[in-house]
VODRENMI-940755 format. One record per residue (C-alpha): x, y, z; residue number from 1; residue in one letter. Coordinates in steps of 0.001 Angstrom, whole numbers. Layout:
residues N
SITE         u         v         w   pos   code
SITE         X         Y         Z   NUM      A
...
This chain:
residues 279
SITE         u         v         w   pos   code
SITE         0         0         0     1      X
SITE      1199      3636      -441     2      X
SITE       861      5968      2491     3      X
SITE     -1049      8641       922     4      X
SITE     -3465      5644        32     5      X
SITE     -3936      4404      3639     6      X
SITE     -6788      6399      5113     7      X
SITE     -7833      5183      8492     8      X
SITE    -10220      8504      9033     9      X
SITE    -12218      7649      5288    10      X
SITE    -12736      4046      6752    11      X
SITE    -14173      5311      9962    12      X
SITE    -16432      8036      8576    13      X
SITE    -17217      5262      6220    14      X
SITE    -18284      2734      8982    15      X
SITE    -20007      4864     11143    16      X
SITE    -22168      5917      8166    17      X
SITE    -23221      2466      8546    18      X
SITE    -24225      2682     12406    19      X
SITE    -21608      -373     12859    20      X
SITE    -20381      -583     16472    21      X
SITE    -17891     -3357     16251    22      X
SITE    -14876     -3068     13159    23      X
SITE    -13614     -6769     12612    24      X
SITE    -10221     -5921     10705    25      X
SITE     -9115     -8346      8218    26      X
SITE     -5640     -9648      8075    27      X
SITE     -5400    -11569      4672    28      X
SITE     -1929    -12829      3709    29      X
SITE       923    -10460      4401    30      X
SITE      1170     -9676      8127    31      X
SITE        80     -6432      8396    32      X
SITE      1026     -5442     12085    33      X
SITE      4315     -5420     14253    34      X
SITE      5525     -8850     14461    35      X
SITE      8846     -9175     14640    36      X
SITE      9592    -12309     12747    37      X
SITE      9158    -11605      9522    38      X
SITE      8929     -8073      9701    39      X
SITE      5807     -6827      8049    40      X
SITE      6115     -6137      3968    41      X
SITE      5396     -2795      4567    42      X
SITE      8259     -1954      6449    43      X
SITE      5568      -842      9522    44      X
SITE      2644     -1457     11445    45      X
SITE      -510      -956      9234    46      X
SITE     -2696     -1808     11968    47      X
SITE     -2017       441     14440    48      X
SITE     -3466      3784     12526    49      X
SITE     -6983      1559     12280    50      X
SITE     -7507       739     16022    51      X
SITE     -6449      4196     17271    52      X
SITE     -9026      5876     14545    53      X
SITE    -11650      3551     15041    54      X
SITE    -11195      3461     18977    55      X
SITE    -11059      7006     19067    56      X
SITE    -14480      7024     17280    57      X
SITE    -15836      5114     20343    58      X
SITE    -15985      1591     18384    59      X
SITE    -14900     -2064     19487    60      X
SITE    -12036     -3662     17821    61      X
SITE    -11929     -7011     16582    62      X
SITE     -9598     -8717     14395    63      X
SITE     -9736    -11298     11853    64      X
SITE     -6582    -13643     11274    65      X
SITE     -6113    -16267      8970    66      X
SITE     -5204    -19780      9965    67      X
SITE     -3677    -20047      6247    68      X
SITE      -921    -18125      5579    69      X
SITE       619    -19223      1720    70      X
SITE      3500    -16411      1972    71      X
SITE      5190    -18773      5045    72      X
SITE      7566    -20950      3481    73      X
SITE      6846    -23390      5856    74      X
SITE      3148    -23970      5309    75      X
SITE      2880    -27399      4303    76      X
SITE      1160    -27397       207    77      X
SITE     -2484    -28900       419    78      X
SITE     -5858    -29151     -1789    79      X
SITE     -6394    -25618     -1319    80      X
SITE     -2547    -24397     -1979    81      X
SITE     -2230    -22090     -4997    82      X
SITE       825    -24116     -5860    83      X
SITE      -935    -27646     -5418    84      X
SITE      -817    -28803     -9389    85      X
SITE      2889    -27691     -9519    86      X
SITE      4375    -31042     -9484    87      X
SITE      7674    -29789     -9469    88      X
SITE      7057    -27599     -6561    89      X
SITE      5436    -29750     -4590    90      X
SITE      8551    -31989     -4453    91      X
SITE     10804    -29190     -4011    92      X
SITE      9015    -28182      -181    93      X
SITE      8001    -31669       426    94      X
SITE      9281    -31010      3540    95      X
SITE      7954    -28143      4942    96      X
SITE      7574    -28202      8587    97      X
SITE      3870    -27323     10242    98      X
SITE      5427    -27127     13641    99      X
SITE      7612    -24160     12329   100      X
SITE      4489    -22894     10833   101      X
SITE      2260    -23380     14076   102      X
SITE      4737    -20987     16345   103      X
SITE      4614    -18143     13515   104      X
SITE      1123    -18560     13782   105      X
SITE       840    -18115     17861   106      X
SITE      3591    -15620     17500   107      X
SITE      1407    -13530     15447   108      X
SITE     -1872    -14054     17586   109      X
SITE        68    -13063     20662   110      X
SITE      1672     -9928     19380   111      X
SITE     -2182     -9077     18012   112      X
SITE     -3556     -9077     21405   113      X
SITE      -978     -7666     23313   114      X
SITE       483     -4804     21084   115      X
SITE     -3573     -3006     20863   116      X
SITE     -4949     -2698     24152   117      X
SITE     -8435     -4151     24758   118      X
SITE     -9040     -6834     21979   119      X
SITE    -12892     -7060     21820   120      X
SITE    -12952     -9943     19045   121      X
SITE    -10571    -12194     17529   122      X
SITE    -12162    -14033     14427   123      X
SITE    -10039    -16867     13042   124      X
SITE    -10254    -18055      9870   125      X
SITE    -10605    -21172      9064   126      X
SITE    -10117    -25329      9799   127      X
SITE    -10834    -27847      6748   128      X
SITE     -9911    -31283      8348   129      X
SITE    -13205    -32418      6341   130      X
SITE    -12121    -32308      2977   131      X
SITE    -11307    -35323      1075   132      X
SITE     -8048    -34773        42   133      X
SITE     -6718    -34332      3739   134      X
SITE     -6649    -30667      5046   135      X
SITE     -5349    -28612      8242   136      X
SITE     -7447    -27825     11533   137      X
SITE     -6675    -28030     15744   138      X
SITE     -3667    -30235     15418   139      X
SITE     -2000    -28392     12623   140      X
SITE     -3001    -24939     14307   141      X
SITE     -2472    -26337     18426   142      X
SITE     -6133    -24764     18970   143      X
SITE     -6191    -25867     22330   144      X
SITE     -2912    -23896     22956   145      X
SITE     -3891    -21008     20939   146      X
SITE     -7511    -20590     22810   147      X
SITE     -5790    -21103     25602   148      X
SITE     -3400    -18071     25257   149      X
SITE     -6412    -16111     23360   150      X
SITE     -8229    -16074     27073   151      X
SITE     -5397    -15740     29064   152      X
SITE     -4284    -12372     26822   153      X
SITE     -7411    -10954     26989   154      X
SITE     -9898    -12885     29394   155      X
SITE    -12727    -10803     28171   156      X
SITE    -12624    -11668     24336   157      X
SITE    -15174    -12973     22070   158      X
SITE    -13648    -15830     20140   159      X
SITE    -15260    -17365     16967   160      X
SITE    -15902    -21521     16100   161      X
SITE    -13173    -21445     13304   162      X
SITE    -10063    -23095     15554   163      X
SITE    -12543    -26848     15987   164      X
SITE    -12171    -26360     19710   165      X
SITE    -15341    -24459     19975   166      X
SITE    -15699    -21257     20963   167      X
SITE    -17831    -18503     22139   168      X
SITE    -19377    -17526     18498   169      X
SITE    -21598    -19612     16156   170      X
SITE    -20450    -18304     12150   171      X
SITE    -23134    -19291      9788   172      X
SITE    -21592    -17954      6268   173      X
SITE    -23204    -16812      3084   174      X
SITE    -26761    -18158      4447   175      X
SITE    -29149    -16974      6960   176      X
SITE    -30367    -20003      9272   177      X
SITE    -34180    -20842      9048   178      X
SITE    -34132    -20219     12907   179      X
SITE    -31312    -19240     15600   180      X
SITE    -28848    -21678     16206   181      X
SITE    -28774    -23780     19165   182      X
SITE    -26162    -26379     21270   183      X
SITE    -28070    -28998     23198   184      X
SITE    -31146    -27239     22719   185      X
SITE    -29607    -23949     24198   186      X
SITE    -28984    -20925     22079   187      X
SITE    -26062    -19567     21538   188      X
SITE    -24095    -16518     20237   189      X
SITE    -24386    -16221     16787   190      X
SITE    -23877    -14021     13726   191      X
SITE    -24618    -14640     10105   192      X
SITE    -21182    -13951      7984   193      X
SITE    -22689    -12165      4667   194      X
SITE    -20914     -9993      1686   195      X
SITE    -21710     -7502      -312   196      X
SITE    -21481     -9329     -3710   197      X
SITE    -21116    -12519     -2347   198      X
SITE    -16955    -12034     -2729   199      X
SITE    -14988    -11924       736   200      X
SITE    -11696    -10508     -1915   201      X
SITE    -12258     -7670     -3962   202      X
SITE    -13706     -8901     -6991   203      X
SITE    -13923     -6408    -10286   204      X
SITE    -16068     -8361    -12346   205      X
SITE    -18291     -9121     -9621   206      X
SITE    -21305     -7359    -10135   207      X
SITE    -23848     -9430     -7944   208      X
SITE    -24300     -6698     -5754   209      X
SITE    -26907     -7010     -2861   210      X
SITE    -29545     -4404     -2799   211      X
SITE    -29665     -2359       208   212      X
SITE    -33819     -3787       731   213      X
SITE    -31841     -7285       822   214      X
SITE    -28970     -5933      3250   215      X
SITE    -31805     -4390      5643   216      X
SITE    -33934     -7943      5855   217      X
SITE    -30937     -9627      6298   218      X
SITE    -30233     -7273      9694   219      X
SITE    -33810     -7556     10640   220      X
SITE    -34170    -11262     10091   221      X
SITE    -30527    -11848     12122   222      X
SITE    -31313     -9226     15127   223      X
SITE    -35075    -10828     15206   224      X
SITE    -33235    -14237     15902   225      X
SITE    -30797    -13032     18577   226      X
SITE    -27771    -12624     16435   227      X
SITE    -25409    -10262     14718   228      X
SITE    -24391     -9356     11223   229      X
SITE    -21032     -9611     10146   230      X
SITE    -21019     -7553      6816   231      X
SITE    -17529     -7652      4754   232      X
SITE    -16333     -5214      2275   233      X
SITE    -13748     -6046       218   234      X
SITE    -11027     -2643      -618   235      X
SITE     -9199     -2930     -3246   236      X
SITE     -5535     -3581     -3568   237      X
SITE     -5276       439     -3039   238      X
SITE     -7220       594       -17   239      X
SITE    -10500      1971     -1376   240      X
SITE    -13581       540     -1254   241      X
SITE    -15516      -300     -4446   242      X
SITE    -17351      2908     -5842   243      X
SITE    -20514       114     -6190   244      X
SITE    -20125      -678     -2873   245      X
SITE    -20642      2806     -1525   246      X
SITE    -21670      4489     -4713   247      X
SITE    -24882      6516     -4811   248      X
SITE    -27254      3565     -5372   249      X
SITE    -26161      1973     -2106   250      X
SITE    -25177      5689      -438   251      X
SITE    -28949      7142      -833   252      X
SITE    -30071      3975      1448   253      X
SITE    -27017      4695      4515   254      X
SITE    -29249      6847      6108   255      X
SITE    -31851      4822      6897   256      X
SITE    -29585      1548      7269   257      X
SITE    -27512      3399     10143   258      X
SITE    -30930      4318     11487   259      X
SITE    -32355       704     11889   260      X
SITE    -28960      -304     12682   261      X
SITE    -28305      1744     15769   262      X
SITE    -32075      1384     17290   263      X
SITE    -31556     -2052     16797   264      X
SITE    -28572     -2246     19086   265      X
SITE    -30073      -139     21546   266      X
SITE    -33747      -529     21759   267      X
SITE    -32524     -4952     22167   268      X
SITE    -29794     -6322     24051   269      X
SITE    -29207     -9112     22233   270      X
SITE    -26647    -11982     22816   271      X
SITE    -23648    -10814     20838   272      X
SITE    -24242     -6716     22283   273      X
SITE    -25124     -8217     25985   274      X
SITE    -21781    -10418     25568   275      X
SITE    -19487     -7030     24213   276      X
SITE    -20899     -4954     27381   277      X
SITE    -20118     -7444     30460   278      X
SITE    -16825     -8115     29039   279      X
């Protein structure tokens, strides 16, 4: 990213448009904040400028972080690899080491929540033991380690299902559940994972754009059920966000979207606001 590109004040103006009260940053790839080992592509910490601005405008912070990292040289090649036809690779890092892998990966988590202050969410991203071809998930990752040093870090966080140990949030994604999702006939924290266009990645030629009368039932229908809505936007490689995604057809509708939004949150505690305020 350039630095006159980088515009942590347009993102919160942006978000707060929106009547969001929780920003769930995503990490995708490159490591984008201080850690020490490798030290970030950037040359500095990209996160830092995001939690102060959004903190400062009285939000949450939670961050995403992907269990995948393909930049790592020693993240073993597998079915969803970019590199996993490539023969020739393949055998050339046959033996990568996941161990090696798994203390970047806690390394990283661990600076994340102790570099920021008060870590509100931390949203991991994602196990795929279930796929036919073999793939990673809590042995690869050490979940039960990694949770384990999650709640001792910050004892008050909200941790998603993604690590196959549990966790505190239920993450339905790209669907909204015919009713609210329960354990043992209990229900549970919850939020529905949706898109804009139905791409997490900025996508060009993606043009399946959700209409903001779709994006508002999809709030009421989650909120009437108890949960929240996790809505991604995808910036470009620049750091903007799509011109469709907050161009004037969607723009003329943020009004009343921030409006239902916020009474929303505080005409109803529900579970995932109730959870954020005790902790």
């Amino acid at each position: 990213m350039r630095d006159r590109e980088v515009s942590p004040a347009r993102e919160t103006v942006q978000v707060e448009q929106l009547g969001l009260s929780v920003l769930v940053q995503r990490l995708d790839g490159d490591a984008l904040e201080r850690v020490k080992a490798p030290d970030t592509p950037a040359g500095r910490d990209l996160v830092r400028p995001f939690v102060d601005a959004f903190r400062a405008a009285g939000m949450r912070i939670g961050v995403y972080h992907s269990l995948i990292d393909w930049h790592h040289p020693e993240f073993p090649v597998d079915g969803i690899h970019p590199m996993r036809d490539d023969a020739g690779f393949i055998e050339r890092e046959k033996q990568r080491d996941i161990a090696v892998y798994r203390d970047y990966l806690h390394g990283q988590v661990r600076e994340l929540l102790t570099g920021y202050g008060r870590i509100d969410v931390m949203w991991f991203d994602f196990s795929y033991t279930d796929r036919w071809w073999g793939g990673k998930g809590k042995e690869d990752w050490g979940s039960e380690e990694l949770m384990a040093m999650v709640r001792e870090l910050q004892p008050g966080i909200i941790v998603n299902d993604r690590l196959e140990v549990g966790g505190d949030l239920v993450t339905p994604e790209q669907y909204q559940p015919a009713r609210a999702p329960e354990r043992d006939g209990e229900p549970v924290l919850w939020e529905a994972c949706q898109t804009l266009n139905g791409s997490w990645g900025y996508d060009r030629d993606n043009l399946d754009w959700k209409s903001p009368e779709m994006l508002v039932q999809m709030l009421v229908d989650t909120v009437s059920k108890g949960g929240n809505l996790l809505l991604n936007v995808g910036p470009t490689a620049r750091d903007s966000n799509s011109p469709r995604a907050f161009g004037p057809t969607f723009s003329s509708r943020l009004p009343s979207f921030a409006t239902l939004s916020t009474s929303m949150r505080t005409s109803r505690s529900v579970g995932f606001q109730s959870r954020l305020s005790r902790s």
